[in-house]
N, C-alpha and C positions, 0 to 999 in steps of 0.2 A: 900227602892226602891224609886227612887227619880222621882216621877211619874211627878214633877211640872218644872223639867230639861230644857230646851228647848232642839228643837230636833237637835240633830250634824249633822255636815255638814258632807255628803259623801266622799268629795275629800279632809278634812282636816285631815291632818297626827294626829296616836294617841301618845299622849306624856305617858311612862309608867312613873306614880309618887309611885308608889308601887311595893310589889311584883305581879307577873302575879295571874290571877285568879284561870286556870291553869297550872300545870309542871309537866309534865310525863319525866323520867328519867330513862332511861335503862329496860324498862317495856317490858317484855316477858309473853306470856300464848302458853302453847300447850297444847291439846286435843287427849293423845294417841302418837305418832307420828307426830299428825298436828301442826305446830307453825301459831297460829292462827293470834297472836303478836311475830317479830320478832325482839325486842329493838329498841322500838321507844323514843324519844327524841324528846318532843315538849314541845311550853309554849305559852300559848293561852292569852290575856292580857285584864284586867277586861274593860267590859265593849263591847267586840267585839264579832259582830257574825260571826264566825267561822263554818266554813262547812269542813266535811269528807266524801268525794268523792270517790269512788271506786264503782270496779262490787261484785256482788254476791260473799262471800271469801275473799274478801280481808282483811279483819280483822278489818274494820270499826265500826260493832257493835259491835264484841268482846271489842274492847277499850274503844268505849263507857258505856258496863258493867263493865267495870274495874273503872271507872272514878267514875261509879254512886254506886261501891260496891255490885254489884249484881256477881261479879265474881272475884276470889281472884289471883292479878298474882303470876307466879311461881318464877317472880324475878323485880327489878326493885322497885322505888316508884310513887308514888302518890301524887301530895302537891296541896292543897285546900287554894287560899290566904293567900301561905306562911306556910300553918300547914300541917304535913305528916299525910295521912289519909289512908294511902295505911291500916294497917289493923284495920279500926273503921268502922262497920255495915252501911250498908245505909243510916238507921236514924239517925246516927249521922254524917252525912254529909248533909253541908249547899246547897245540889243538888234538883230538883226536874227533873222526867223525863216523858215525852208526846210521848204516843205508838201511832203507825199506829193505830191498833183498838181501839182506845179511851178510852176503859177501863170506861166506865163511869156504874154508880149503875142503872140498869133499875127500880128500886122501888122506888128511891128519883126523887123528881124534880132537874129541874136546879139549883136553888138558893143551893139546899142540895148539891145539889153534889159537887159544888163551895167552900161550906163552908164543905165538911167534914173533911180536913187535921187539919182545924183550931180548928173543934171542938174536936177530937184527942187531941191536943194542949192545950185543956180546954179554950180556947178564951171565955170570955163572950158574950153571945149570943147577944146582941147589937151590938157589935164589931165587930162581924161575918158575922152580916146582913149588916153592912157599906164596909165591905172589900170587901163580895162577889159581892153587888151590883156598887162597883166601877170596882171592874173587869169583871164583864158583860158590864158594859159603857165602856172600854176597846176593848172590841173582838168587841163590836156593837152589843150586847144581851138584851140590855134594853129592858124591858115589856114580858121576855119573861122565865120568871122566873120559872112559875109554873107550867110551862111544864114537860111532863116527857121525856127524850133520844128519847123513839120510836116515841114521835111525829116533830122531828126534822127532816131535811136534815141532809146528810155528814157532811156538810161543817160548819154547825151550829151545831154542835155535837164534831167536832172538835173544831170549838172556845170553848166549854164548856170545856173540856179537856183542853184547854192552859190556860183559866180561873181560872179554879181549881189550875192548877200548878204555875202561877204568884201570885194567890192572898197571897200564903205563901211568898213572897216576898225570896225566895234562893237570894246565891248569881248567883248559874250557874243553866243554864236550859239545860237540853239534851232531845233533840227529835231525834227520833229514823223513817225516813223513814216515817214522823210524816203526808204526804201528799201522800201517795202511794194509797188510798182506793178511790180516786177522782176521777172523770171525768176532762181530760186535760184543760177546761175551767177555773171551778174550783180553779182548782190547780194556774194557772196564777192569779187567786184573791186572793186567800189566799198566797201564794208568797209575792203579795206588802202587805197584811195585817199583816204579821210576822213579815218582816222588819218593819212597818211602827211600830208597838207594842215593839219591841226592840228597834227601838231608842227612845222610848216616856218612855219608863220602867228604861232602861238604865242597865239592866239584860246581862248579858252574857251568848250569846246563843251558843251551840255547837249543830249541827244539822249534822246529816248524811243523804247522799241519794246517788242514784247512778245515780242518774238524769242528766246529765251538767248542762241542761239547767237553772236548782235551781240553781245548785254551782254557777254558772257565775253570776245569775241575784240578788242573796240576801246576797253575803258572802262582806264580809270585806277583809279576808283571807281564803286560803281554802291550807287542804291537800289532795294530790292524793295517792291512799292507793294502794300497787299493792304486793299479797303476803305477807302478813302481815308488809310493811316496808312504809314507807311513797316515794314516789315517788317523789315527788317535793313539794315544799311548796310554797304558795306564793300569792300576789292578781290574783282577774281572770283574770284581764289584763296579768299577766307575763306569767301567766301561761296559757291561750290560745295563748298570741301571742310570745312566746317564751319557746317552751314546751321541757324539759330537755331530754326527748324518747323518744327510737318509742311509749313506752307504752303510756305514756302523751298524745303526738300527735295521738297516734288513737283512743283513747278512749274521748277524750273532742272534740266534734263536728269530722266536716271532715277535714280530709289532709291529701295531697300527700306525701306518704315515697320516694323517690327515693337515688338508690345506682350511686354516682357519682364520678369515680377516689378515689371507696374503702371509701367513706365517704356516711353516709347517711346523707340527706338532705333534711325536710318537708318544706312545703310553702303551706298555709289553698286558700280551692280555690278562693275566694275570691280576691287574691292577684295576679292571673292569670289572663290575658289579650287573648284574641282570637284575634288577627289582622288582620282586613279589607285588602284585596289588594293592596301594596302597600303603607301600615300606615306600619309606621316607629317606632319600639318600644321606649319607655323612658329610656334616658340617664342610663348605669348604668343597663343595662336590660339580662338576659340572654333569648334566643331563643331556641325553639328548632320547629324543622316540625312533622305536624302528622296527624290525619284523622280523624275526627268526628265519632266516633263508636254508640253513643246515647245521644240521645235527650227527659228530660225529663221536664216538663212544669209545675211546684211547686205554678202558681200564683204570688206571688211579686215578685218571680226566675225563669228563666231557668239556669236548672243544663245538663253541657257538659259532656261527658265520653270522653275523647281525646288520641287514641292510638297513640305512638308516635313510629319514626320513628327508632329509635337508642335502641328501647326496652323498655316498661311496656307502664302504661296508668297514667291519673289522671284526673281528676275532676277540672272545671273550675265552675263558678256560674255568669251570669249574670244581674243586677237587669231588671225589664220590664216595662221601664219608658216611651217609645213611643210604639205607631200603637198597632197592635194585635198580640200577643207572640207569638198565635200559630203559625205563619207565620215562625217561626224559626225551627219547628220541620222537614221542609222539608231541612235543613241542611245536614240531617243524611249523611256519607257516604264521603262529601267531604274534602277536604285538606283544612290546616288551621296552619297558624304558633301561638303556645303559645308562651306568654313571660312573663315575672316576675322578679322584682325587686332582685337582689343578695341580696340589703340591709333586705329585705322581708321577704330570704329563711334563717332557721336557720341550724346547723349541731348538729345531734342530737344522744345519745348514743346508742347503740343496746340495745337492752331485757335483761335480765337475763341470760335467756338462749340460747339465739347466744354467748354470751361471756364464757359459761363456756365451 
């Protein structure tokens, strides 16, 4: 675990000098009738934190138990930097894995609880006490060793949990919905505290949630799971502003589906303009007329509801840089041309199931 690393740079591209950390390959599981996994095919590359995104079902933590051995698929492999693990026990894979509820020993303190993988392991107890107390300096647990769980917060209870699981130095780490038990505050500190802990560790994190907001703000790469099959793969750049479905496009933040000349067509609101009387849209702009149906006041946004005139609605958002916002809410009601870039709007595939 190359903890003395310096930390990488975000926007610099990763070069693979290896095999990936991991590679699922034609990996299926059903449950009964359910295909929980429907032949997935990915390969995740050492050293990247990597997020799997989907709603409730989608088969994101199923794969995740596949990956970590806790669930056996009915076809397909598994390969762990390069070595097929698809059927070797949990413990014999170089994983370790971080549950929503912490799983932490309420009888040990901190320091034990950090150090029990290793003592397992038979680590000399010296060793033990140097490893766990680097990995509390780590999460930012220092002095707080002697604690037990109950006397903790969430959120310090969880770094104990992430603690425990880096100090075995894995080579992949899987967290499981690892920030679901937080208050949304919270959540956004521990957020930059994982990335900030992955790139200083240099561990490869696979993380599932059904959050956007995680996937977009912590991943490297992320895939969108929809029905057991990966929906689009890709950074959150691509994949928020160039979402391959409707399913992508409705499920990662908001945006407008619209059916036009038999094609649909998303554009996130953001990228919609309301035009002033007689403001002249940007070159390159499509129009359409319509009527302020609602008006709601979010604070740094007002968010438009805009029924349009030629049929359906969407969603415009604009930021509340001058005067006093609420002054926009008496809009309600009146006519209003939207416009938006063509270069903007993407075309995008139907569901599943409008095509069958």
């Amino acid at each position: 675990m190359p903890t003395d690393a310096p930390l990488a740079d975000p926007g610099a591209a990763r070069v693979a000098t290896g095999p990936p950390a991991v590679r699922l390959a034609g990996l299926r599981k059903s449950f009964g009738h359910l295909a929980a996994v429907a032949g997935v095919d990915l390969e995740i590359a050492e050293g990247e934190f990597f997020t799997m995104l989907g709603p409730s079902g989608s088969g994101k933590t199923t794969l995740l138990r596949l990956v970590a051995g806790f669930e056996r698929p009915d076809a397909g492999v598994v390969e762990l930097g390069g070595t097929d693990v698809t059927r070797q026990p949990p413990y014999a894979r170089d994983v370790n894995t971080v549950f929503q509820d912490y799983a932490l020993f309420p009888h040990m303190n901190v320091r034990e609880n950090v150090e029990y993988g290793l003592r397992v392991r038979r680590v000399p107890r010296a060793e033990r006490r140097r490893r766990a107390e680097a990995a509390l300096e780590m999460v930012r647990l220092t002095g707080l060793s002697e604690r037990k769980p109950v006397q903790l917060s969430g959120g310090q209870r969880q770094r104990v949990a992430l603690a425990r699981a880096i100090v075995n130095e894995p080579e992949v780490l899987l967290l499981d919905e690892p920030l679901g038990a937080l208050d949304a505050k919270l959540r956004q500190e521990m957020q930059s505290e994982l990335k900030r802990i992955q790139r200083e560790v240099g561990i490869t994190f696979v993380y599932v949630t059904h959050d956007q907001e995680e996937a977009l703000t912590m991943s490297d790469r992320l895939a969108v799971f929809n029905q057991g099959r990966i929906e689009q793969l890709g950074t959150p750049v691509d994949v928020y502003e160039r979402p391959a479905s409707d399913f992508v496009a409705g499920f990662i933040g908001i945006s407008n589906l619209l059916e036009r000349d038999g094609r649909h067509i998303t554009v996130r609101p953001e990228k919609i303009r309301l035009l002033a009387d007689g403001e002249q849209p940007p070159p390159g702009s499509h129009t359409e007329p319509g009527r302020i149906e609602d008006v709601v006041y979010l604070g740094m946004l007002t968010r438009y509801v805009v029924s349009l005139a030629d049929g359906g609605r969407l969603t415009a958002v604009r930021q509340n840089l001058d005067g006093y916002a609420a002054d926009v809410l008496g809009t309600r009601g009146t006519s209003v041309t939207v416009a938006w870039r063509d270069d903007l709007s993407y075309e995008v595939t139907p569901e599943r199931e409008e095509q069958a």
